[in-house]
N, C-alpha and C positions, 0 to 999 in steps of 0.2 A: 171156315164157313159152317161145317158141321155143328161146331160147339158153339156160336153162335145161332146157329138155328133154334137148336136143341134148348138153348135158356129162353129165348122169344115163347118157344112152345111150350114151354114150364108156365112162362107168364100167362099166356093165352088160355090155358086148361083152368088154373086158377081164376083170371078174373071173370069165369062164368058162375064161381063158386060164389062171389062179392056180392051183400043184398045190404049191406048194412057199412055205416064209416066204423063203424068196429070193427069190423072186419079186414076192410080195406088198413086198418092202420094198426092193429092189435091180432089178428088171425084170428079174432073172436075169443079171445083169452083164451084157446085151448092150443096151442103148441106144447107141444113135447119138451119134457128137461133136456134131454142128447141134441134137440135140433136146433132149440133155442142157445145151449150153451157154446155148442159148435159154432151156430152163427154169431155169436161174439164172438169168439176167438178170430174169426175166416174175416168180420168184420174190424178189427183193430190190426189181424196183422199186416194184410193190405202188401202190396208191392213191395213199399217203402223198407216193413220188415223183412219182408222175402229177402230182396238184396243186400239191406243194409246190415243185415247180421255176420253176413260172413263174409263182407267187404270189411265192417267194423273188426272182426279177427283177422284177418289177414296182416292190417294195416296198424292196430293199434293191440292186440292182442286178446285173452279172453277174460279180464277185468272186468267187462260191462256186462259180459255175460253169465260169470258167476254170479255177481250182484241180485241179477236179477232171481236166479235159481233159489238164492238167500230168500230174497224178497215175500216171494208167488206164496208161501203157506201162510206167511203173515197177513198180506192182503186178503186172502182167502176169511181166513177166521175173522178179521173185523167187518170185510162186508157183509158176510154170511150171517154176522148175528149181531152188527148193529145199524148198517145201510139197509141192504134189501130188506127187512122189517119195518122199516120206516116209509117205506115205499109202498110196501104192501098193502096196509092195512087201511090206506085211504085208495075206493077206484077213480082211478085217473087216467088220462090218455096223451097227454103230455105231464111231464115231469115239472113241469115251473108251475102247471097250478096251486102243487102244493104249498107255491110259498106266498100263494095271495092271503090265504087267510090271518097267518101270524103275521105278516109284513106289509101287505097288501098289493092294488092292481099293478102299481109302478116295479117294482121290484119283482116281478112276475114277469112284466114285459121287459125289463132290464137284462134278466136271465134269459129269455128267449132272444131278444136280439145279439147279445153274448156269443148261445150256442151259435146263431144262424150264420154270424161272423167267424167263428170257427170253423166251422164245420166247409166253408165258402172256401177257406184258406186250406183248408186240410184236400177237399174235395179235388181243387185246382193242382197243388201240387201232387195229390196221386196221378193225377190222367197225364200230367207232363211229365213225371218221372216213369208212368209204364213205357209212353210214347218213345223217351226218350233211349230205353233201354232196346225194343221194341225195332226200334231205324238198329240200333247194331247188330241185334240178331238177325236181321233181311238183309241186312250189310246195302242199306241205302241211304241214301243221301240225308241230312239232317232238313231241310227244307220238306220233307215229307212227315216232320213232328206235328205239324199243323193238323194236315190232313187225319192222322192216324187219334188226335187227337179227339177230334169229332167222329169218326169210328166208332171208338170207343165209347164216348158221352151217349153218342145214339143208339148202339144195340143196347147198352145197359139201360138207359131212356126207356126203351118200347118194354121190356120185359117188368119192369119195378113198376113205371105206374099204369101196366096193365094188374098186373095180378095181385098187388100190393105186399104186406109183411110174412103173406103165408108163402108167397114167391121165392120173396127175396131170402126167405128162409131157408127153403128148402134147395135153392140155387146155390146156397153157401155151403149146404153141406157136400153137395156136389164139387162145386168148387174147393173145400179143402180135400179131398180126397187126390183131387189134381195135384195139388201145387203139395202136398207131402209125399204124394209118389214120386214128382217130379225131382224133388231135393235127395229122397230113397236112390231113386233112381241114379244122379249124378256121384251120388257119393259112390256108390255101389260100379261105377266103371272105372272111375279115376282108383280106387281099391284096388281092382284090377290089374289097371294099366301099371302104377306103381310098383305092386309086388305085395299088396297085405294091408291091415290097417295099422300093425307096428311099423309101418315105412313112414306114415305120414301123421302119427299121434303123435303128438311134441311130446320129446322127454327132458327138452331143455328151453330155457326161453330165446324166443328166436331175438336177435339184435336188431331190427327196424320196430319190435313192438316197445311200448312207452315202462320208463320203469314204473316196475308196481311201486306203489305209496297206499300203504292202508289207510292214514287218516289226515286230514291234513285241513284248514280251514282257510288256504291260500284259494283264493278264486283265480286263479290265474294258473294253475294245474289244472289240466282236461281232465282229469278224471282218477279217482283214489275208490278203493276198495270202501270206506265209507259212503261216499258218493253214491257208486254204483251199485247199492242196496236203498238207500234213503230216496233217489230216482224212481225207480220202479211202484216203489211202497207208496211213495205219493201218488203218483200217476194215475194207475190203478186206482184208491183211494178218491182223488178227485173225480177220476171217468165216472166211473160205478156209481158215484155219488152223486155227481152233476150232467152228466153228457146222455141227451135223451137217447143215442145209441144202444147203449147200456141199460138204462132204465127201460128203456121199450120193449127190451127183450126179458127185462127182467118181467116186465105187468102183463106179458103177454101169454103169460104160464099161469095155470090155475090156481095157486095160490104158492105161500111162503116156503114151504117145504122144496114143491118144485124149482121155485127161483132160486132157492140157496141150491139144491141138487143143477141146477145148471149154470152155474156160475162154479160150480167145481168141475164139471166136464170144461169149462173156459180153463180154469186152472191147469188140469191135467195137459190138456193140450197145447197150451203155450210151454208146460215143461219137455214135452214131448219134441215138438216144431223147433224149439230154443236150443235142445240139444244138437237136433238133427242139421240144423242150419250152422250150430258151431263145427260140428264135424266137417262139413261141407266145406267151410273156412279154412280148416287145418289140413283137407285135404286138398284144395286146392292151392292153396300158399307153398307146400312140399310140390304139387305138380309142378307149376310155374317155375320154384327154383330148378327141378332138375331139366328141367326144360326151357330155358329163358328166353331161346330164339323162338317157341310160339308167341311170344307176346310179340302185337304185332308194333308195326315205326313208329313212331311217336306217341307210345305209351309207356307205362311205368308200373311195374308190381307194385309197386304200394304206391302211389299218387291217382293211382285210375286201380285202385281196389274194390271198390263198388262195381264195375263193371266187368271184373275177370268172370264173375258167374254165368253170365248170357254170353260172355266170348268162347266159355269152355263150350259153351249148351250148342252152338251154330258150328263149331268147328270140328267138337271130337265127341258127340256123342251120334250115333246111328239114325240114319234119317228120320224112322217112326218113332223114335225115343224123342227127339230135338222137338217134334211136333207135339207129343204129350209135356214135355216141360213147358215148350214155349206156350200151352193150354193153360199150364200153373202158373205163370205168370198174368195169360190176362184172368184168371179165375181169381188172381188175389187182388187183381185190381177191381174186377168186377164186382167181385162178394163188396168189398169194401165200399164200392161207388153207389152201389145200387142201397145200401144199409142208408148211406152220407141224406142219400135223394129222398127217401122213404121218412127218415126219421126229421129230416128238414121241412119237409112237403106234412109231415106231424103237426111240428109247432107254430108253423105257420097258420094251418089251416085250425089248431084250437085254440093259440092263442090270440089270433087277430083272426081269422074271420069269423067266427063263433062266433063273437060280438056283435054278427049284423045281425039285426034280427029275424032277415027273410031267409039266412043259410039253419038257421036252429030251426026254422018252422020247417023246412022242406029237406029232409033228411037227403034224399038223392042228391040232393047239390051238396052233401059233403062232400061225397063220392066224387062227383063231377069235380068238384073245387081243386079238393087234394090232388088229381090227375094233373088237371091242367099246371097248378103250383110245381109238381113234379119237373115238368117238363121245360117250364121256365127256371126253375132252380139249375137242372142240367143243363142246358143254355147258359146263364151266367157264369157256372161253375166252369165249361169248358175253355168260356172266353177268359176267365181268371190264369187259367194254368199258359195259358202263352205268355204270362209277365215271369215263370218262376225261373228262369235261367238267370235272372237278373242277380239271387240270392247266392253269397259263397258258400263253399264248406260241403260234407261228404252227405250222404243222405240223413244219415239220422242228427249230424248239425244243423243242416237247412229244415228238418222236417221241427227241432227245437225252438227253431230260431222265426219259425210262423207258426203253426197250427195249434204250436202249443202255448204258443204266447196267452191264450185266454183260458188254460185250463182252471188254473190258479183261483182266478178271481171268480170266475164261474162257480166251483165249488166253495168259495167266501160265503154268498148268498145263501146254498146253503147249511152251512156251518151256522151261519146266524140264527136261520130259520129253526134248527133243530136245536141247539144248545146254548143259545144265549138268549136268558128269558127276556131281556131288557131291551133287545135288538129294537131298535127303528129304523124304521123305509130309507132317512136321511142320511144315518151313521151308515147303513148297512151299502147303501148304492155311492157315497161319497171314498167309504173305505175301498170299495173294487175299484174305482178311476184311479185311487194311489197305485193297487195292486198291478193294472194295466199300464200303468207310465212306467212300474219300475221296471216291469217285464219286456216291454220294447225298450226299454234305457240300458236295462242287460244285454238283454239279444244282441242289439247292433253299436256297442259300447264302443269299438273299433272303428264304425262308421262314424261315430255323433263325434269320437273327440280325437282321431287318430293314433289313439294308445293300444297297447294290446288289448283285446280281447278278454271278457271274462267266460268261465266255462260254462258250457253249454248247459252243464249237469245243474249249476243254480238258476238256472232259470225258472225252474217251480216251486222249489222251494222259499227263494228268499221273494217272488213277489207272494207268495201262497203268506208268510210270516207277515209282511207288511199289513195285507188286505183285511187282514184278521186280526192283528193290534189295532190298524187303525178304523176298522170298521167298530171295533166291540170301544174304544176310547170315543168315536163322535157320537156313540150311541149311548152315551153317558150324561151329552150335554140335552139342553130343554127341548128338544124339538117335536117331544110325541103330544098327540094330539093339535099341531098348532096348526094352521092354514098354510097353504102349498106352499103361498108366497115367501113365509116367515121360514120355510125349510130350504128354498127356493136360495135364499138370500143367505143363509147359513151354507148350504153347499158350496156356493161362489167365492164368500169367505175363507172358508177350510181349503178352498182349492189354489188360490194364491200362494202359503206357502209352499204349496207341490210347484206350482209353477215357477218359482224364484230361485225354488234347488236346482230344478232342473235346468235352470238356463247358469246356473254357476257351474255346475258340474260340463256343462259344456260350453265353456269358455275357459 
């Protein structure tokens, strides 16, 4: 109740600050490099990552997570000095306007309803997975997911679109201070309880984790040391690129300097949290073995690995410790939610309602607009996450297998926009429909034809490859400058044969 007070009154102090939609939705382009960078990080890693990292070691070992450590300076140097400058150097307040001019209105709005679809998807599954985590640590009934779910929607609701980006910013930095102490915290008893941290650092590979495969071009392998570098570099690369998340935090800093200095404080501190959550992993998978009777009936150390972390936190850690983690959890849901709603309640409000012409004359009804959008996005978003138990697989496969389904093709648009001089609106928005079909065609390959599954891990990659061959191939053929109609009727064309694989491939 405290820590929920405490962020409404963060929101409340700020939105007495708000005179301007710049403000409300940018902090007035002065945010800080550390606050700005922080809240990216506090904003992507979200519940999702909280638990899924060290349910992921537990259960499958620490492959994904080297990967990624590989990754993080790569990513760095290419957004540093070829993303965020590109970004920069036009002021904008959502991210898709940049691609009206070289592409135009359509491809603008294509990208914005994109993100709004993601982000809907992403939004839904974080509030049902804090929820869901949330009923074990109270050790109550799963029929109270519901309840807990709107809880949550609503305190992070009243705070975001009272105080807007400067809030939700500084809520984040808040919030990661929790949810790092909290992980400090856990590792720092089971150490302890154990006997050291040589008791519980693997010095051999445990036999329930997958064998390592460095490289391997089988889709049907969960995941190889290739993989789990090529994953992250993408990911990264797209967000940063495409996902107003990212970008809003990037134009919200004074200029290029700052955004590249806060996109390294992102960097630093995913290496930090990455690590700190693997340790987590490897101490709790040693706890569990030498103690197997705590796990409780009808669970399984590696089949319910995702949930050993909140089981340890309710059970064995000290009743005012149990209450600061169980903070870092909803703080990682919250920073993340309250980012999802802000940056959604963005594009909404510049790239469609802008267009009327009675919200451009009368500046206050940005203000007003964005609010209200806020609150109805949090509304939908909460009613979304009561469908996500429906999806299989551990956190960071269900989280593959939705939110990220539109990474891909999202960053297509713009890929186009920046480096391919030839792009047109036709090829460019024709190429993402491929990118999106093969993406859900991956994802749920095992639902559509009852074979096995492909890995999780190509799921951005090989729609990200399609969307971008075949976006830069339609945009080859006649269709720039011609009337809607004539693009209109080429689209529906080129979309036939997606539609005819697609229905061979499942049958």
């Amino acid at each position: 109740a405290a820590y929920a007070l405490g962020m409404i009154g963060i929101g409340f102090y700020y939105s007495r600050r708000i005179k301007t939609g710049e403000d409300f939705l940018l902090g007035g382009r002065k945010i800080n490099s550390f606050a700005a960078g922080i809240s990216l990080f506090a904003t992507m890693l979200s519940t999702i990552t909280y638990l899924s990292l060290p349910g992921e070691v537990i259960k499958h070992g620490p492959v994904f997570v080297v990967g990624q450590l590989i990754g993080f300076p790569i990513v760095f140097l290419i957004t540093s000095y070829f993303i965020i400058p590109f970004f920069m150097r036009i002021r904008i307040t959502s991210a898709y306007e940049i691609l009206e001019k070289p592409l135009g209105r359509g491809v603008r709005l294509t990208a914005s309803i994109i993100f709004i679809s993601l982000r809907f998807l992403w939004m839904g599954l974080l509030i049902f997975l804090t929820s869901k985590v949330m009923v074990v640590i109270m050790n109550w009934n799963a029929g109270y997911i519901p309840v807990l779910s709107v809880a949550i929607g609503v305190i992070t609701l009243i705070y975001s679109s009272m105080g807007g980006l400067r809030a939700v910013v500084i809520t984040d930095v808040a919030q990661f201070t929790l949810l790092l102490l909290g992980a400090v915290l856990t590792m720092v008893f089971i150490t302890s309880n154990v006997g050291g941290i040589t008791e519980w650092f693997p010095n051999t590979w445990s036999p329930n984790w997958d064998n390592l495969v460095i490289f391997s071009f089988d889709p049907f392998i969960r995941i190889t040391l290739f993989t789990a570098i090529l994953y992250p570099i993408l990911w990264w690369l797209c967000t940063s690129g495409s996902d107003q998340m990212a970008i809003q935090r990037f134009i919200s800093t004074r200029n290029t300097g700052a955004a590249r200095r806060a996109f390294g404080m992102t960097m630093i501190a995913e290496i930090v949290v990455t690590l700190i959550l693997t340790f987590v992993g490897f101490a709790l998978l040693k706890y569990y073995l030498i103690n197997p009777h705590f796990i409780p009936d009808g669970k399984n150390l590696i089949s319910d690995s995702d949930f050993l972390f909140p089981h340890y936190i309710v059970n064995f850690l000290p009743v005012g410790i149990t209450g600061l983690v169980v903070a870092g959890l909803l703080s990682a849901a919250m920073s993340s939610l309250s980012s999802g709603l802000n940056s959604t309640a963005t594009v909404i409000t510049t790239d469609f309602a802008l267009y009327v012409k009675k919200l451009k004359q009368e500046k206050n009804n940005t203000v007003t607009f964005a609010r209200v959008i806020s609150i109805v996005v949090g509304i939908l978003a909460v009613s979304l996450s009561l469908l996500m138990d429906k999806i299989p697989g551990n956190i960071i496969e269900v989280t593959a297998k939705t939110s990220n389904l539109f990474v891909a093709p999202l960053f297509n648009l713009f890929f186009m926009a920046m480096f391919v001089p030839f792009a047109t609106p036709m090829g460019t928005i024709t190429g993402a429909i491929y990118g999106v079909a093969s993406a859900f065609l991956l994802a749920f390959w095992d639902v559509f034809t009852g074979r096995p599954g492909w890995s999780f891990m190509w799921i951005l990659p090989v729609p990200l490859t399609i969307s971008i061959f075949f976006s830069v191939l339609f945009s080859l053929l006649p269709t720039k400058g011609k009337k809607i109609s004539v693009q209109c009727a080429w689209s529906v064309g080129l979309l036939i044969p997606l539609a005819v694989a697609c229905v061979l491939l499942l049958t």
